[in-house]
C-alpha positions in Angstrom: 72.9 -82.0 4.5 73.6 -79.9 7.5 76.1 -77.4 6.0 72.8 -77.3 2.9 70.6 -76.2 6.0 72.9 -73.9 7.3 73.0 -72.0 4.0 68.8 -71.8 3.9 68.5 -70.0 6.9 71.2 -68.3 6.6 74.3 -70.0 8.2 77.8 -68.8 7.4 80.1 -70.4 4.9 83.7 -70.4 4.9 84.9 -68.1 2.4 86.5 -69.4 -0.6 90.2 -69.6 -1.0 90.5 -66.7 -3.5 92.5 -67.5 -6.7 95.6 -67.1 -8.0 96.5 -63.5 -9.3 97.8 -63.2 -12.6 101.6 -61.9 -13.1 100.8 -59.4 -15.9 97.7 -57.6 -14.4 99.5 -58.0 -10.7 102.5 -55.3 -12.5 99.8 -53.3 -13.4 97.7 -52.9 -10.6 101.5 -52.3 -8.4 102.8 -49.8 -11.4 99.3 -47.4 -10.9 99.2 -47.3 -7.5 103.0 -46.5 -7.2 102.4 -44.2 -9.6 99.4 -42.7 -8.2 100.9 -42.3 -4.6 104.1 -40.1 -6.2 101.7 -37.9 -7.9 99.9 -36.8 -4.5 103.1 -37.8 -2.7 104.7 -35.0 -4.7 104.8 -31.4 -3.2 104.3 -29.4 -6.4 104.5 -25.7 -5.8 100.6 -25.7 -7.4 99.3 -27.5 -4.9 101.5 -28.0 -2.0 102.1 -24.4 -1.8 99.4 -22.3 -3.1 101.0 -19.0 -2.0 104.2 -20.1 -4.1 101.9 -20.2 -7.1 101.0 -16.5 -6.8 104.5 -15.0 -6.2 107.6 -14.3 -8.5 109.2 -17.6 -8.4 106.8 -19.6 -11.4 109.5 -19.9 -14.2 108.8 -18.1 -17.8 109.5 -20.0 -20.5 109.9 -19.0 -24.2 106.0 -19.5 -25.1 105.4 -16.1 -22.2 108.3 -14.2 -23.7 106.8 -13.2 -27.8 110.3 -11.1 -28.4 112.2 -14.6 -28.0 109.8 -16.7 -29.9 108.9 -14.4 -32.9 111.1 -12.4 -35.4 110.7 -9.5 -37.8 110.2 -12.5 -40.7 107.0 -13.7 -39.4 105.5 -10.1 -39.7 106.2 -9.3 -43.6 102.8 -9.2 -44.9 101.4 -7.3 -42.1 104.3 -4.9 -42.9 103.0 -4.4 -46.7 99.2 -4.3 -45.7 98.7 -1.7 -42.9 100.9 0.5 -44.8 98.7 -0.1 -47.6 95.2 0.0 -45.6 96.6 3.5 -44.1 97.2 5.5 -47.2 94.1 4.4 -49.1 91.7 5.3 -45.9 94.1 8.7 -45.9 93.2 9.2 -49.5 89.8 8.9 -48.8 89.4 11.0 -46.7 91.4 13.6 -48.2 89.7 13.6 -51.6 86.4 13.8 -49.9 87.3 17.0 -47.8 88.4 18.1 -51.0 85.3 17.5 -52.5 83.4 19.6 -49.9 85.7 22.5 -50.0 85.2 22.8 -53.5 81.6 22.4 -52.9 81.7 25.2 -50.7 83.6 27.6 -52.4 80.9 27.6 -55.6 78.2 27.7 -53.1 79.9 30.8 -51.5 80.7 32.4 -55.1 76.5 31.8 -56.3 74.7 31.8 -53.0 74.6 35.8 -53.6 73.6 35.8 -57.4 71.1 33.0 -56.3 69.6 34.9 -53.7 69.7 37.9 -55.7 67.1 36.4 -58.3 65.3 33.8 -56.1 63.2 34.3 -52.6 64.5 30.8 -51.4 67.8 29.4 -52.0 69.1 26.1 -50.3 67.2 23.2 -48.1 66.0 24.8 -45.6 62.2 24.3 -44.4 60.1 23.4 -41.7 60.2 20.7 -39.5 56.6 19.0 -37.6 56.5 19.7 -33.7 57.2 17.2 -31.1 54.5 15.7 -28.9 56.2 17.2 -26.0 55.9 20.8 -28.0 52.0 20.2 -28.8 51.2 19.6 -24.7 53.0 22.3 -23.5 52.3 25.4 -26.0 49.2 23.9 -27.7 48.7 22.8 -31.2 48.0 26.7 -32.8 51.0 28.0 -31.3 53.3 25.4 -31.7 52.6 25.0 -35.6 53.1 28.9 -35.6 56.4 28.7 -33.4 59.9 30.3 -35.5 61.6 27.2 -33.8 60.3 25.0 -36.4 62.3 26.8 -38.7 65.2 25.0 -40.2 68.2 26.4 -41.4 68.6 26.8 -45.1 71.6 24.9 -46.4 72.6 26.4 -49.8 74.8 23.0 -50.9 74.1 19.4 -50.0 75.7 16.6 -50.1 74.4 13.5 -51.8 77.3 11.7 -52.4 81.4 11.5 -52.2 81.3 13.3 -56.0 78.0 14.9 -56.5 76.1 18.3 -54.5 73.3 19.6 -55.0 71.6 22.6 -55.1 68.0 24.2 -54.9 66.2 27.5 -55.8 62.5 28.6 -55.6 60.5 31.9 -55.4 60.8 33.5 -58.6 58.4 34.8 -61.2 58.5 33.2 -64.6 60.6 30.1 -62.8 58.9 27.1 -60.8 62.1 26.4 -59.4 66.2 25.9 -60.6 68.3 22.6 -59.9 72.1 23.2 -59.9 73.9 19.5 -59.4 77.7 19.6 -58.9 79.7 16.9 -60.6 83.3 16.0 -58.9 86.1 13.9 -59.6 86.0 10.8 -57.4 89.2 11.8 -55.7 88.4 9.7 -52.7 88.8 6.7 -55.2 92.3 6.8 -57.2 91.5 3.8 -58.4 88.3 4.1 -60.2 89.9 7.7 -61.0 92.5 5.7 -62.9 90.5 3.2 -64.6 87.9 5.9 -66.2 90.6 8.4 -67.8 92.2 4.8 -69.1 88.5 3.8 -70.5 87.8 7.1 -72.4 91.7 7.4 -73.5 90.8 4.0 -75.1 86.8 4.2 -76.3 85.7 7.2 -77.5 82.3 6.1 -76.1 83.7 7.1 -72.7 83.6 10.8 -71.7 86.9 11.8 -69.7 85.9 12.6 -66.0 85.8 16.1 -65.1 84.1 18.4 -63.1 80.8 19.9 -63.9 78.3 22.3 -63.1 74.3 21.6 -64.4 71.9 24.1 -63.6 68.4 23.5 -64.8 65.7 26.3 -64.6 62.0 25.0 -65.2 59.7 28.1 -66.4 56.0 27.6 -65.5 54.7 28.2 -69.0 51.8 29.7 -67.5 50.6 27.0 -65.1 51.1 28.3 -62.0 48.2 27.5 -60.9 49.0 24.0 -61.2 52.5 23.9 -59.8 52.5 26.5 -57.1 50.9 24.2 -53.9 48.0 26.3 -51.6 46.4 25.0 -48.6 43.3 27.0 -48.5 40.6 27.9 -50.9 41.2 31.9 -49.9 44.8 30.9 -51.1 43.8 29.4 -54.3 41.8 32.7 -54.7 44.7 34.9 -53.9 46.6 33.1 -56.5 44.5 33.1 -59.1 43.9 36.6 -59.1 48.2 37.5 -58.5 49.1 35.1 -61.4 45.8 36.4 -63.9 47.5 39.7 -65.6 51.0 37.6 -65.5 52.1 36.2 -68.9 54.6 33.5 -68.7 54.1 31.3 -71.3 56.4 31.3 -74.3 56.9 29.4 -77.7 58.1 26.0 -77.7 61.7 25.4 -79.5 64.8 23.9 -79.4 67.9 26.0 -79.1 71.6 26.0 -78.1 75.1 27.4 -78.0 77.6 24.1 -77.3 81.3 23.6 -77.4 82.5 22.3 -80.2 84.1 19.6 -78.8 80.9 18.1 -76.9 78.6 18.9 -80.3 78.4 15.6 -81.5 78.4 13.7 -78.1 75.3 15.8 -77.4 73.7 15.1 -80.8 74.0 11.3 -80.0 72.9 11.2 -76.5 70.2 13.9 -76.6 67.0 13.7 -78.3 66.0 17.1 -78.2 69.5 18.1 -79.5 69.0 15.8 -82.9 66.2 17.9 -83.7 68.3 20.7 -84.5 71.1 21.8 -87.3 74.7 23.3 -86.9 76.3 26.6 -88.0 78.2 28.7 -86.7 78.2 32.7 -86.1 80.3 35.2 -85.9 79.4 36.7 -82.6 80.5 33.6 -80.8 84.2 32.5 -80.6 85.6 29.7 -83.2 85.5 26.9 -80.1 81.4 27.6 -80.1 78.8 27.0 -82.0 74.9 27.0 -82.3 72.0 24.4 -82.7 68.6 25.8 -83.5 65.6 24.6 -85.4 65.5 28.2 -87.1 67.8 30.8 -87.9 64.8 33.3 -86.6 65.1 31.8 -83.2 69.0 32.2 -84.0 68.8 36.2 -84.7 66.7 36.8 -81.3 68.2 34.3 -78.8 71.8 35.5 -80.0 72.2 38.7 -78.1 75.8 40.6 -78.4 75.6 40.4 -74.1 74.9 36.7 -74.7 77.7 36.2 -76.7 80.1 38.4 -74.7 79.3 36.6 -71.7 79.9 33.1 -73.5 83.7 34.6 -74.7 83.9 36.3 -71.0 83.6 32.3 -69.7 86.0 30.8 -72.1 86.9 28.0 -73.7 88.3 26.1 -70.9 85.0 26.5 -69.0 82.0 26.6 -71.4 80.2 23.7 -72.4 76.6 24.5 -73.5 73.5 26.2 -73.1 70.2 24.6 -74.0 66.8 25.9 -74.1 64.0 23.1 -74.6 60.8 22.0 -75.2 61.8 18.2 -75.9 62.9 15.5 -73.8 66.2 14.2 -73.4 65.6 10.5 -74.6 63.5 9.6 -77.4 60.1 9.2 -77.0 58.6 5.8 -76.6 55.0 6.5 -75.7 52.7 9.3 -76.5 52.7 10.9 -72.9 56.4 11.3 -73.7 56.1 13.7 -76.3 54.3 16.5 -74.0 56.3 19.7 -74.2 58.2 20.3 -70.7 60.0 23.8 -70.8 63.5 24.1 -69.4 66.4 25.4 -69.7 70.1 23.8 -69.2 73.6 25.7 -68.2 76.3 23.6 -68.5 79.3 25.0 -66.7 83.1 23.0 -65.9 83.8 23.7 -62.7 87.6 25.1 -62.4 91.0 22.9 -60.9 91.2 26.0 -58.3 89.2 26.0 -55.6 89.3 29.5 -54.7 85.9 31.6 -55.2 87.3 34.2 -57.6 87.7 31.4 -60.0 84.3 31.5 -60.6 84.3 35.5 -61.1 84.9 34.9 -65.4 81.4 32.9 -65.6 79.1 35.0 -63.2 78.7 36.8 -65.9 76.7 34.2 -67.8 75.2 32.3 -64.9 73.6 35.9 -63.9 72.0 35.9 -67.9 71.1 32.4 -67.5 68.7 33.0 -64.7 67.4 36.1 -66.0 66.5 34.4 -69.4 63.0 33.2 -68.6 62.4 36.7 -68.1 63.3 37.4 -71.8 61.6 34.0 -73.0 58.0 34.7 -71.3 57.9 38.6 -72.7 59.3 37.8 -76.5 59.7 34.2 -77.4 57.2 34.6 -79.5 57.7 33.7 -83.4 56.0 34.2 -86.5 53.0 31.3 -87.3 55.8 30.5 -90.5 58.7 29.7 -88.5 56.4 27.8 -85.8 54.7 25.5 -88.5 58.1 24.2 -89.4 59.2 23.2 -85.8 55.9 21.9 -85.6 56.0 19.9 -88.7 59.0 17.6 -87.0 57.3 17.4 -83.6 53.8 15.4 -85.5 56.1 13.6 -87.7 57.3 11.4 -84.0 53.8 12.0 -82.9 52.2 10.5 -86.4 55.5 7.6 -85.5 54.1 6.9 -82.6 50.7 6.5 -83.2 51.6 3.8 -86.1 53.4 2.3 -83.6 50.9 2.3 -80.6 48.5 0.9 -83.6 50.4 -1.6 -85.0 51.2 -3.0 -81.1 47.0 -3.0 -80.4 46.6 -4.8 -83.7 49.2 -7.1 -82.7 47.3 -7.7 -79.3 44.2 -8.4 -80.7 45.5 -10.6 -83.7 47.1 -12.6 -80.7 43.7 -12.8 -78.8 41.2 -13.6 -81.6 43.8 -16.6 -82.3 43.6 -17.4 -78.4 39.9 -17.5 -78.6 39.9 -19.5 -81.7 42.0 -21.6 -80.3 40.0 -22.1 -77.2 37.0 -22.7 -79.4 38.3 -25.3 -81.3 39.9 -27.3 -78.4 36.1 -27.3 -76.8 34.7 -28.7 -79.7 37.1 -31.6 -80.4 36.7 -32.6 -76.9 32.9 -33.4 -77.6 33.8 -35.5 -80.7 34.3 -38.9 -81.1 37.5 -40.5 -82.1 36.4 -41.0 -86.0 34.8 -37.6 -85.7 38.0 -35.7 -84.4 40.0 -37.7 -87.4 38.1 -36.3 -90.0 38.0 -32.6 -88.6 41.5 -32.6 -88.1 41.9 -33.9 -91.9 39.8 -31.0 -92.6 41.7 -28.4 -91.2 44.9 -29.7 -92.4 43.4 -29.8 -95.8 42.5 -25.8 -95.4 45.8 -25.3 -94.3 47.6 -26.7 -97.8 45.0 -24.9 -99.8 45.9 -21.4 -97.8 49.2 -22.5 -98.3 49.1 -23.0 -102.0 46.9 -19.6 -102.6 49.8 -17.8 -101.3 52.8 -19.7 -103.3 50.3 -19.0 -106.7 50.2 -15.6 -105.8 54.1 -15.0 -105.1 54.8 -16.4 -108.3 
């Protein structure tokens, strides 16, 4: 009772005779602490010597030394691929210089006979003034400064293959596109697999180099394609362009090669229109495609032809002078005559400007022809009425089509509206009462049905 006492008001107790240790967790306990102490015991040179850790005396093993743990073998397919990688990004960029030099050298062969006909050649321009330009000279002056003025680049490069070329500033001509065609040199590959595709198809056009300039005439709308500013501008025009005649007769006419004849005839509309003979001012390799021999007698001139033969065989593909478009009209706004015409040049394997200096001769006449166009391309009422005749046979085409397509359309929405009807009034019948209209219909339906079998027999 005492020692219970004791214990409520906090009396000691003697401590209780602890237990018995167990043998297995006894060699435990002793094995970590042994082990323990030898790991601090221990005078590593990481810890116990810090400024051993930083000399010269740490040990390299194989896993430090790359030339003793790797060999020639475990670096074969690196071996195969950065050789590989190399000479492909090498041929790049070899066929693309290339590319530009020969880009280059027809620019500096035409730029002269360009700027010769036309009062701006190349992409040059203007460019809009900087804020900085506006606070400090004004808005007047800076608008008005000659730094604006950007430099005119006679070629440009829109892709790897393909340059381009502008022209503006010339009477009788809104303006002439020249696009440079190129072999994809930077690409061997691709290179390969088109000559292999057209050696094949016949579908497939070899790659080559090609020259396409095309000259769009104003037909007498400059008024509507030249772009004024002010009404005084528009009056100055109006009055420069009035005793000016540049509108000519609409007509289809070409010399080609005979080896492109009939690709052209299946990929151009305009081409189709025509018919094929040849003449004897041109070389046997050409031929022409006209709608009339009269266009035929006045387009052919002997410097025409000479310049054709002066180009040659290996160079000449075709020139085209056109009313019509290029893909067959599907819609009636598509048939509107757009005037142009089309030189069609190869481009030669040398790069060297006086390899050009054989076909100057025709490029010269093909940027002079509007000239001859607007002043006498103008045919007897005889020989128009038959190219006309062709032209409304697609329009009169067309139209059936465009009427057959609105008959269509509203066959398919008097049937919607029927239908419509029909579904409202069924909805306010009764179940008996939709029965018999639907027996009703159906038996219209087999007597419609049986009209039309008495009449096929």
């Amino acid at each position: 009772m005492a020692d219970y006492i004791k214990g409520l008001f906090g009396g000691s107790t003697p401590s209780p005779t602890p237990a018995s240790e167990d043998s297995d967790f006894a060699d435990f306990a002793k094995a970590a602490t042994s082990s323990l102490a030898s790991f601090v015991g221990a005078e590593t040179p990481l810890f116990a010597n810090p400024s051993s850790a930083l000399g010269s005396t740490v040990a390299y093993t194989k896993w430090y030394k790359v030339w003793e743990r790797a060999s020639p073998s475990d670096f074969i397919q690196e071996a195969f691929i950065i050789p590989i990688l190399t000479i492909m990004v090498a041929i790049h960029f070899w066929g693309r210089r290339v590319n530009k030099r020969k880009a280059r050298n027809w620019a500096a062969a035409h730029a002269p006979l360009l700027q010769k006909e036309f009062a701006h050649v190349g992409f040059g321009g203007y460019r809009s003034p900087s804020m900085e330009e506006v606070e400090s000279e004004g808005a007047a002056k800076a608008t008005s400064s000659e730094a604006l003025t950007l430099p005119d680049e006679v070629i440009k490069e829109k892709s790897a293959q393909e340059f381009l070329s502008y022209a503006s500033g010339r009477q009788n001509v809104a303006f002439l596109d020249v696009r440079l065609e190129l072999l994809k040199r930077y690409n061997p590959i691709m290179l390969f697999m088109e000559w292999a595709l057209s050696s094949l198809f016949e579908s497939f056009t070899p790659p080559s180099e090609r020259m396409h300039a095309i000259a769009y005439t104003f037909d007498g709308k400059e008024k509507d394609i030249i772009p004024v500013r002010t009404e005084q501008a528009q009056a100055e025009l109006e009055a420069r362009v009035k005793g000016i005649q540049s509108s000519y007769d609409g007509y289809v006419w070409a010399i080609v090669h005979k080896d492109s004849m009939r690709r052209l005839r299946d990929e151009r509309y305009d081409i189709s229109l025509t018919f094929t003979k040849d003449n004897p001012k041109l070389p046997a390799w050409a031929t022409v495609m006209s709608e009339s021999a009269e266009i035929t007698d006045f387009m052919l001139t002997d410097e025409l032809a000479k310049a054709v033969k002066e180009t040659g065989e290996e160079t000449f593909e075709n020139i085209i002078i056109t009313d019509q478009p290029i893909d067959k009209p599907a819609k009636l706004d598509e048939t509107i005559p757009r005037k142009r015409l089309t030189l069609t040049l190869k481009i030669p394997s040398s790069s060297s400007q006086s390899a050009y200096s054989a076909s100057n001769h025709l490029f010269t006449y093909f940027l002079r022809l509007p000239d001859v166009l607007a002043s006498s391309a103008h045919f007897r009422p005889e020989v128009l009425r038959r190219i006309k005749a062709t032209r409304d046979e697609e329009i009169r085409k067309l139209k059936r089509q465009e009427d057959d397509e609105k008959a269509e359309e509203r066959k398919l929405e008097a049937d919607r509206k029927k239908k419509t009807e029909r579904d409202a009034k069924l909805k306010g019948l009764s179940a008996e009462e939709q029965r018999k209209y639907l027996e009703k219909e159906k038996g219209k339906e087999q007597r419609k049905q049986q009209k039309r079998m008495t009449k096929k027999g």
